[in-house]
C-alpha positions as CSV (number, residue, x, y, z in Angstrom):
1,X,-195.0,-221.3,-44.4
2,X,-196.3,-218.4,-46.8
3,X,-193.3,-217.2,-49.4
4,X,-193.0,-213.4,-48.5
5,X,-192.7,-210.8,-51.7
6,X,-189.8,-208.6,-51.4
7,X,-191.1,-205.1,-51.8
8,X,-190.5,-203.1,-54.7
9,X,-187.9,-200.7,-54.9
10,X,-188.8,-196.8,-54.8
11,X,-188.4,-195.4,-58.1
12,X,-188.1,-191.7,-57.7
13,X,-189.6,-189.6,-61.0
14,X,-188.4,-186.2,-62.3
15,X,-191.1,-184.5,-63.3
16,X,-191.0,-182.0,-66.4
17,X,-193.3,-179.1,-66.4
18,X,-193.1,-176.7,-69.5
19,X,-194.4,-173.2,-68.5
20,X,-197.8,-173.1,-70.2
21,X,-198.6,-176.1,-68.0
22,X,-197.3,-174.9,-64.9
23,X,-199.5,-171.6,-65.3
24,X,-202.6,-174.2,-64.8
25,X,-205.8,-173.6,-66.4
26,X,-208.9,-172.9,-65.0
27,X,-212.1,-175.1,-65.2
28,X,-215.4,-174.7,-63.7
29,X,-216.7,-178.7,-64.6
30,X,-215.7,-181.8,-65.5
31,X,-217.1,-184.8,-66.7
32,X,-216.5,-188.7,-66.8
33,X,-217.3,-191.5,-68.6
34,X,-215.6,-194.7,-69.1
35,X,-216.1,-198.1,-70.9
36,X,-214.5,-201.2,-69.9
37,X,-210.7,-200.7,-70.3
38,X,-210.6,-196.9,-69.9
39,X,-211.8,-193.8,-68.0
40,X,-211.9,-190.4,-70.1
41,X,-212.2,-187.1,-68.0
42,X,-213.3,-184.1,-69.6
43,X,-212.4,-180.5,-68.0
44,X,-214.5,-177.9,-69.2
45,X,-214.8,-174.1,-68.7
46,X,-218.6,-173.2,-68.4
47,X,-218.7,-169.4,-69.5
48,X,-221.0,-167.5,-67.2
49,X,-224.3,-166.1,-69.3
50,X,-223.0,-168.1,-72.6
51,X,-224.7,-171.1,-73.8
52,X,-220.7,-172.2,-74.0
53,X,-218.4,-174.3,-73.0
54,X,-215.1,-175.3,-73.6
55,X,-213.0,-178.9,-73.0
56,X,-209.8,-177.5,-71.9
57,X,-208.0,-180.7,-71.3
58,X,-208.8,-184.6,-71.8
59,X,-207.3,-187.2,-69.3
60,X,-207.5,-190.5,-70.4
61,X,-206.5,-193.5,-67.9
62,X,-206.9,-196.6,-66.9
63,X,-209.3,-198.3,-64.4
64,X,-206.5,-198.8,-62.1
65,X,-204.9,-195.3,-62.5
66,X,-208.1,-193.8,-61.8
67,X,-209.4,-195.7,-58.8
68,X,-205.7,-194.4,-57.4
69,X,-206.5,-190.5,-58.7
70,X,-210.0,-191.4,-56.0
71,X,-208.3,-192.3,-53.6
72,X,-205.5,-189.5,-53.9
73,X,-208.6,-186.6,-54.4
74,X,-211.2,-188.5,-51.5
75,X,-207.2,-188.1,-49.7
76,X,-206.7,-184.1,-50.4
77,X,-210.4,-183.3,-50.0
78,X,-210.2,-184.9,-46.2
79,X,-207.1,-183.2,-45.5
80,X,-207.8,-179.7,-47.0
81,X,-211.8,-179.8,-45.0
82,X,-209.1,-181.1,-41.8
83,X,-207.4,-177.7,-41.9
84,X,-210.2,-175.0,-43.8
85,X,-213.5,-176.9,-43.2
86,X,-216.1,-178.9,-44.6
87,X,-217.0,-177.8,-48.5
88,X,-219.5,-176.8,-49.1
89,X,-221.3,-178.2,-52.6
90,X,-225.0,-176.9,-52.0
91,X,-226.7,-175.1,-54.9
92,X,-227.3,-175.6,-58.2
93,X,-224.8,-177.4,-60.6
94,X,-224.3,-176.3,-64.6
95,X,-225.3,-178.0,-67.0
96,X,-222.2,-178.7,-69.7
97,X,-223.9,-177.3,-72.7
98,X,-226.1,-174.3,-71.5
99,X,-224.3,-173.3,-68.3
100,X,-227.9,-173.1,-66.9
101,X,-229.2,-175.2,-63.7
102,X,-230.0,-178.9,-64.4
């Protein structure tokens, strides 16, 4: 007979948001890259017509955190095309140091 794992309690987490945060900034790209224990995720603000561009935050995490933040976007991306339709991601995409088409 298989032992059966009692579930782990529900921890409930207050979350502290100081107002700089909450006003949110803006990004226009990101990039990833990872090696074997961690993922680092680069947000970046392309500047239209400037050979510029800015890291505005760094998020670094763990394998496991971010195969859940995949699952949570792949989530909110199904839900939001659900309600406003597919997304479309034609076009060309910026490259991260001239702005310009890759």
């Amino acid at each position: 007979m298989p032992v059966e794992t009692p579930a782990a309690p529900q921890v409930q987490i207050q979350l502290q948001l100081d107002e700089a945060t909450a006003l949110g900034m803006y990004v226009n790209m990101a990039m990833v890259n990872h090696n074997e224990t961690e993922f680092v995720i680069d947000f970046i603000y392309v500047q239209p017509q400037a050979p510029k561009a800015v890291v505005r935050a760094r998020i670094i995490n763990s394998p496991k955190h971010m195969k859940r933040f995949l699952h949570a976007l792949q989530d909110n991306v199904t839900r939001y095309e659900a309600q406003f339709g597919k997304i479309d991601i034609s076009g060309p995409v910026p490259h991260p140091i001239t702005g310009m088409p890759h």
